[in-house]
C-alpha positions in Angstrom: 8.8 -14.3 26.7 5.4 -14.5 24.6 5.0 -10.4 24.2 8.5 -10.7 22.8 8.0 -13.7 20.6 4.8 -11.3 19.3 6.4 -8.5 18.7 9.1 -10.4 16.3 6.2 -12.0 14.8 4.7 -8.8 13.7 8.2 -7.3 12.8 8.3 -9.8 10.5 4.7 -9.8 8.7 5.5 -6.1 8.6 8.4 -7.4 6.8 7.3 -9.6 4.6 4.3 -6.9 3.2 7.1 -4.3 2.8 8.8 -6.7 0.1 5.5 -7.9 -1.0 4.9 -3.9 -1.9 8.7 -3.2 -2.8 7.9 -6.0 -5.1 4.8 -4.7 -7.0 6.8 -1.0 -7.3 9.7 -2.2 -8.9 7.0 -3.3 -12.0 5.9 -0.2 -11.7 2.1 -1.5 -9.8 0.9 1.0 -7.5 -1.5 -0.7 -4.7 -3.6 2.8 -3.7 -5.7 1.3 -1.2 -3.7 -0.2 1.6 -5.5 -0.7 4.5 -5.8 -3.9 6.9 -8.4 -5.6 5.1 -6.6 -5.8 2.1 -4.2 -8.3 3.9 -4.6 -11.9 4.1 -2.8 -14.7 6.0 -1.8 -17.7 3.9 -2.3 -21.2 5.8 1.4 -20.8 6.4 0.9 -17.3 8.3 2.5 -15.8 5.1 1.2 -12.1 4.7 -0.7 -11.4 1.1 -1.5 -8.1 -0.5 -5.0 -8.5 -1.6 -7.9 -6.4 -3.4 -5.4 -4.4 -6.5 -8.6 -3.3 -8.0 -7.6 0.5 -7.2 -3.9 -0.2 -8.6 -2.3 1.6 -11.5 0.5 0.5 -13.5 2.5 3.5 -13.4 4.2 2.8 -16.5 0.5 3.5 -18.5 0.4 6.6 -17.1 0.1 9.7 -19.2 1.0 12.0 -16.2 1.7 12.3 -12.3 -1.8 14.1 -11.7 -3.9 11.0 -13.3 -5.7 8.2 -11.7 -6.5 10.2 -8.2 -9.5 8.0 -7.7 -10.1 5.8 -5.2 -8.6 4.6 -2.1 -9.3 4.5 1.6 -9.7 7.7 3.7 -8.0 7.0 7.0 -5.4 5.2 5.2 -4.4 7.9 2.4 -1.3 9.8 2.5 -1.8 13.4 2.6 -0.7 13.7 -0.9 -2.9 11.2 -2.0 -5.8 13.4 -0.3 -4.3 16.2 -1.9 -4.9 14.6 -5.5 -8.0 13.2 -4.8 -9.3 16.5 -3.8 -7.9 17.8 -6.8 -5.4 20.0 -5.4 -2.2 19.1 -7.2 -0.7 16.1 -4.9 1.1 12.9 -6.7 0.5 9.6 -6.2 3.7 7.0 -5.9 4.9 4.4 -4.1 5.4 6.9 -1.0 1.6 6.8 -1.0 1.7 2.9 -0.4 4.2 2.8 2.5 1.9 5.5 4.2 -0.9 3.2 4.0 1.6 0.1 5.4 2.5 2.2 7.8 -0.9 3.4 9.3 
């Protein structure tokens, strides 16, 4: 029925931001501030990662513990809290698929 038909809808959005993220990670861009309102739909209902201003290009950095700024409270993993309270968590692309996932 339509609850089904939903569900598979979201499944796949959820989908298609996963690769969108896997995407960015794989060039070495970490998003940081994942939340629902950095998401838009295309005119096609096609999921887009918006707002990178928080990203880091991993492959700049001079060491796991730099760049702890920013990001979105409810959406941060705890390690992300960790580093941004300055009490030795790391940032990576973990960080990011808590934030899809909340």
């Amino acid at each position: 029925g339509a609850g089904q038909r939903r569900e598979r809808h979201r499944k796949a959005l959820g989908a298609q931001l996963a690769d969108g993220l896997a995407h960015a990670h794989r060039r070495g861009i970490l998003h940081r501030d994942l939340k629902p309102a950095n998401v838009l739909l295309s005119d096609e209902g096609r999921p887009l990662l918006l707002d990178f201003n928080l990203a880091e290009d991993t492959k700049l950095r001079g060491s796991a513990e730099r760049a702890a700024v920013g990001g979105t409270l409810p959406y941060m993993a705890p390690e992300h809290m960790a580093a941004f309270r300055g009490s030795g968590g790391t940032i990576d692309a973990r960080c990011d698929v808590y934030g899809l996932g909340v």
